[in-house]
KOLLUMRO-194071 format. One line per field, with one value per residue (C-alpha): residue in one letter; x, y, z. Coordinates in nm, 4 decimals, decimal comma. Example, Ala and Ser with C-alpha at 12.3 -4.5 7.8 and 13.67 -1.06 7.14 Angstrom:
2
type: a	s
X: 1,2300	1,3670
Y: -0,4500	-0,1060
Z: 0,7800	0,7140
! end
This chain:
115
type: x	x	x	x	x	x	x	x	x	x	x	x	x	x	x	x	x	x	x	x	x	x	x	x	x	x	x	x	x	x	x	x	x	x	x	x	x	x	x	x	x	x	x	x	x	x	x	x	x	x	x	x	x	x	x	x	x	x	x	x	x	x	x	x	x	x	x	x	x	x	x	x	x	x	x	x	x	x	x	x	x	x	x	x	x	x	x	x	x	x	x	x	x	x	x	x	x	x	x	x	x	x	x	x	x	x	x	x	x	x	x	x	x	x	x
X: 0,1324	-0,1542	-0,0943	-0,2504	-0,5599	-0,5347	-0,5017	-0,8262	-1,0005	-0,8895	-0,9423	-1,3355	-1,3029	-1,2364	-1,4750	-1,7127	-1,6600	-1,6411	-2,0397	-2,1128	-1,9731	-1,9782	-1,6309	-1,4719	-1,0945	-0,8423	-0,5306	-0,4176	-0,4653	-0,2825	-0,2564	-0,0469	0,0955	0,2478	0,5690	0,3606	0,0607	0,2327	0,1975	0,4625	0,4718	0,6425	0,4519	0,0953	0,1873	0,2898	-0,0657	-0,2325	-0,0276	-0,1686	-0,4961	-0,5249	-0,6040	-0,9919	-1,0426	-1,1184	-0,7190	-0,5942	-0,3217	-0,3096	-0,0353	-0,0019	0,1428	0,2454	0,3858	0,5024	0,4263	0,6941	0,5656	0,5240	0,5291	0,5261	0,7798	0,5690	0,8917	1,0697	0,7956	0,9259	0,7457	1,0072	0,9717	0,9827	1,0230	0,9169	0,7308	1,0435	1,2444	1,3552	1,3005	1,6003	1,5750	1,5983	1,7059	1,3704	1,1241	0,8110	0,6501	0,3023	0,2324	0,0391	0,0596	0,1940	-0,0379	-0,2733	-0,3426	-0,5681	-0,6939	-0,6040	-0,7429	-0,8391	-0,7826	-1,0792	-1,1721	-1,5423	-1,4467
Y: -3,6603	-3,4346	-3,3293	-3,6319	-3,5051	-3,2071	-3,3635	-3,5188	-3,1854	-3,0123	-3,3057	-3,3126	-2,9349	-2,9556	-3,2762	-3,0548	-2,7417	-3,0060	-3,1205	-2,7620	-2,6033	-2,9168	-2,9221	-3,2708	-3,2391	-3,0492	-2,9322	-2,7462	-2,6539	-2,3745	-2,3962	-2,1082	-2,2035	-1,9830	-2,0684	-2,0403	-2,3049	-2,5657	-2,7337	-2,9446	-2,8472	-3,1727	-3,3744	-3,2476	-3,2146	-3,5994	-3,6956	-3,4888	-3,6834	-4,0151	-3,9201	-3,8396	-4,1280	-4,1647	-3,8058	-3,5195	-3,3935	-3,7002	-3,5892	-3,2334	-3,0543	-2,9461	-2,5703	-2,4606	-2,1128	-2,0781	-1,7512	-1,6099	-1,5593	-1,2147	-1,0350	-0,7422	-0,7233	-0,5597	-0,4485	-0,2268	-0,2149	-0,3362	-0,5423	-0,9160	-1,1834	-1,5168	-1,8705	-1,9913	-1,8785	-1,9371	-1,6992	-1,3665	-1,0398	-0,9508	-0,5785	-0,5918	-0,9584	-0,9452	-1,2811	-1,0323	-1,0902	-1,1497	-1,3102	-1,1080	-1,3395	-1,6334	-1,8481	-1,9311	-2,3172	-2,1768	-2,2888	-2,0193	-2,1369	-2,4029	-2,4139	-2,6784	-2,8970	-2,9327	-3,2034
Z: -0,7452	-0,7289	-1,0735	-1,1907	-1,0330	-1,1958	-1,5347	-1,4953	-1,3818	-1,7004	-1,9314	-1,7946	-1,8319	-2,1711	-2,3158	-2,1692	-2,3482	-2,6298	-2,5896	-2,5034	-2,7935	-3,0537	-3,1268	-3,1928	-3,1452	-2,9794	-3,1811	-2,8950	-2,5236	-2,3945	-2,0314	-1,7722	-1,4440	-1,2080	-1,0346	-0,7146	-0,7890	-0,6484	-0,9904	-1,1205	-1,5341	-1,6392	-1,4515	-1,5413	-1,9077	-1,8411	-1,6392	-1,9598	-2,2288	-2,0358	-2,0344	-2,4068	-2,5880	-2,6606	-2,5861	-2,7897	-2,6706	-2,8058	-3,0992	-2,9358	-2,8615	-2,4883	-2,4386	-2,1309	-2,0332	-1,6860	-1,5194	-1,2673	-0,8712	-0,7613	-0,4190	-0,2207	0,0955	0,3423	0,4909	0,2137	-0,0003	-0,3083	-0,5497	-0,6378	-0,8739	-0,6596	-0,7547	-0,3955	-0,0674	0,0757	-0,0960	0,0644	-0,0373	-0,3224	-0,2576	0,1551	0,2163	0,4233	0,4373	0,5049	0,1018	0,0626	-0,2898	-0,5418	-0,8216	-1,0226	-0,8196	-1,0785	-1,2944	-1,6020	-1,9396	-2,1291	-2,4898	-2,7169	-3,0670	-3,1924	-3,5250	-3,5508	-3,8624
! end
């Protein structure tokens, strides 16, 4: 469960925008994932959720908005939504797509309490 991993990345990510910046708490973190980043939602809202307590995220509320895969099918040319690398092509049935997006794990934003 990688996403545990992951969890801890953005929890160090964000106590140290908290020292940075001199905020104390975290009312919310806003995070995106794309259906292609291999990233487990559930799970890493779990692993966050975990890692809370003692933290400046602890009593924040954990947003999450999942971002659809994109793709180009360098056969017909036509630009797909995907949920997987596995998926075909839904204009030419063709397995040919290179992903342009919905790859991405980001922080999108923090809403902070200096108080």
């Amino acid at each position: 469960m990688h996403e545990i991993a992951l969890a801890g990345g953005i929890l160090h990510m964000v106590e140290a925008a908290a020292a940075r910046e001199h905020f104390r708490r975290v009312s919310q973190l806003r995070l995106e994932i794309g259906a292609l980043a291999g990233v487990e939602p559930q799970a890493l809202r779990f692993a966050l959720t975990a890692m809370m307590p003692g933290t400046c995220l602890e009593g924040g509320e954990i947003m999450i908005d999942e971002i659809p895969g994109t793709a180009r099918c360098l056969h017909c040319g036509a630009r797909v939504e995907i949920e997987s690398h596995a998926e075909p092509c839904s204009q030419c049935g063709g397995y040919t797509l290179q992903a342009t997006g919905g790859a991405e794990l980001r922080v999108v934003d923090l809403i902070v309490f200096n108080g």
